[in-house]
C-alpha positions, 0 to 999 in steps of 0.5 A: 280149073279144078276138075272133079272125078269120081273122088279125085280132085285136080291140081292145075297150072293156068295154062300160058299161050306165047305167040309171035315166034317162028311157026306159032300162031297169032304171029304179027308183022310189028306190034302196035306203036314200032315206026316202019323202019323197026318193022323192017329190020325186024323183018330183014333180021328174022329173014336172015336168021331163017336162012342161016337157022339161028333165032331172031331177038323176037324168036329168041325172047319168046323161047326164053319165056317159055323156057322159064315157064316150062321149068315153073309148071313143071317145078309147080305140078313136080311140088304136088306129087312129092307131097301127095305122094300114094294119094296122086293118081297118075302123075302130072299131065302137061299142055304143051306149045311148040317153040321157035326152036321146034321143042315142044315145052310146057305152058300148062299142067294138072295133077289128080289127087284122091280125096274120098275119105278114108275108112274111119275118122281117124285115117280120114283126119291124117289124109285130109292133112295130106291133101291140103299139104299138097295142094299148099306145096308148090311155091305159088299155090293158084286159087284151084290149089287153095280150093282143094285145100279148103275142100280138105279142112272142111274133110277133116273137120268134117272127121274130127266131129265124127270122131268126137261123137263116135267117143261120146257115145262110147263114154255114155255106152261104157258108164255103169249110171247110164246103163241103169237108165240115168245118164250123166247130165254132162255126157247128155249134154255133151253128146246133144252139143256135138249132133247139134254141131254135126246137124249145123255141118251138114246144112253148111255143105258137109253131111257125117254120111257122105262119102267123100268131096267131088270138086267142080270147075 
């Protein structure tokens, strides 16, 4: 899930449910295709295990999933902050589960990034690098990251069209022909290419006015 607020956009590992352990719901007796007597020793292992208060194989196999999957959300959310570094807001919030062993481990997470634009094209474009770069970090990116990702090429194509204008008519201002009231027919047609370009971006879901990408589940 990719949550949008204000202009801050979150970067999310899918959360993972494990059940069948000691004290956790959705626990079953035997799972679908064991004979009665695998049940029953199951069983009679997990009760002897409870009195002595060591993990039965069950118990034990499921505390090693989430052991696993604690590590790999937290290495995947840890990615997102190195990089984004001044740009997170927050840091990394986890979604936990309780195991077997009574330790709480974490089964899912979310880093919140800002993504308004900057004050001009030419900070925007480094900024919208650095968003993508951190929403690309982690090893694994999930489709939520290589959203935010796309929201940010889509920022900084948005500023390089912006910037390209912002020259262009700096280069039309600038020429001595052109203040005399004849302007250069190749700064004319390069500046009429460029809004028509811009006009072509707006209609595709980005305007030069907007102030920046609010991102939604």
């Amino acid at each position: 899930m990719i949550s949008g607020i204000t202009s801050s956009t979150g970067f999310s590992f899918d959360r993972v449910n494990f059940f069948g352990g000691r004290g956790q719901a959705g626990q079953s007796a035997s799972a679908s295709g064991k004979s009665a007597a695998d049940s029953t020793d199951e069983k009679a292992e997990a009760g002897n295990s409870q009195k002595t208060g060591e993990l039965s194989v069950e118990e034990q196999r499921q505390l090693d999933k989430l052991v696993a999957t604690d590590r790999k959300v937290r290495a995947h959310e840890m990615a997102h902050v190195s990089v984004g570094g001044e740009l997170v807001r927050g840091g990394a919030n986890f979604d936990y589960q309780t195991g077997p062993d009574g330790k709480r481990y974490a089964v899912g997470g979310e880093v919140s990034i800002d993504t308004s634009k900057a004050r001009t094209p030419e900070e925007t474009i480094p900024k919208a690098q650095r968003i993508r770069a951190a929403a690309l970090a982690p090893a694994d990116p999930s489709p939520q990251d290589n959203r935010v990702a796309a929201l940010a090429s889509r920022m900084e194509m948005q500023a390089r069209q912006e910037l390209a204008l912002q020259r262009a008519r700096e280069m039309s201002d600038s020429n001595p022909v052109a203040s005399s009231g004849a302007e250069p027919t190749g700064s004319r047609r390069s500046e009429d290419a460029l809004a028509a370009y811009a006009s072509a971006a707006r209609v595709s879901g980005f305007s030069a006015q907007s102030s920046g990408f609010r991102a939604f589940a």
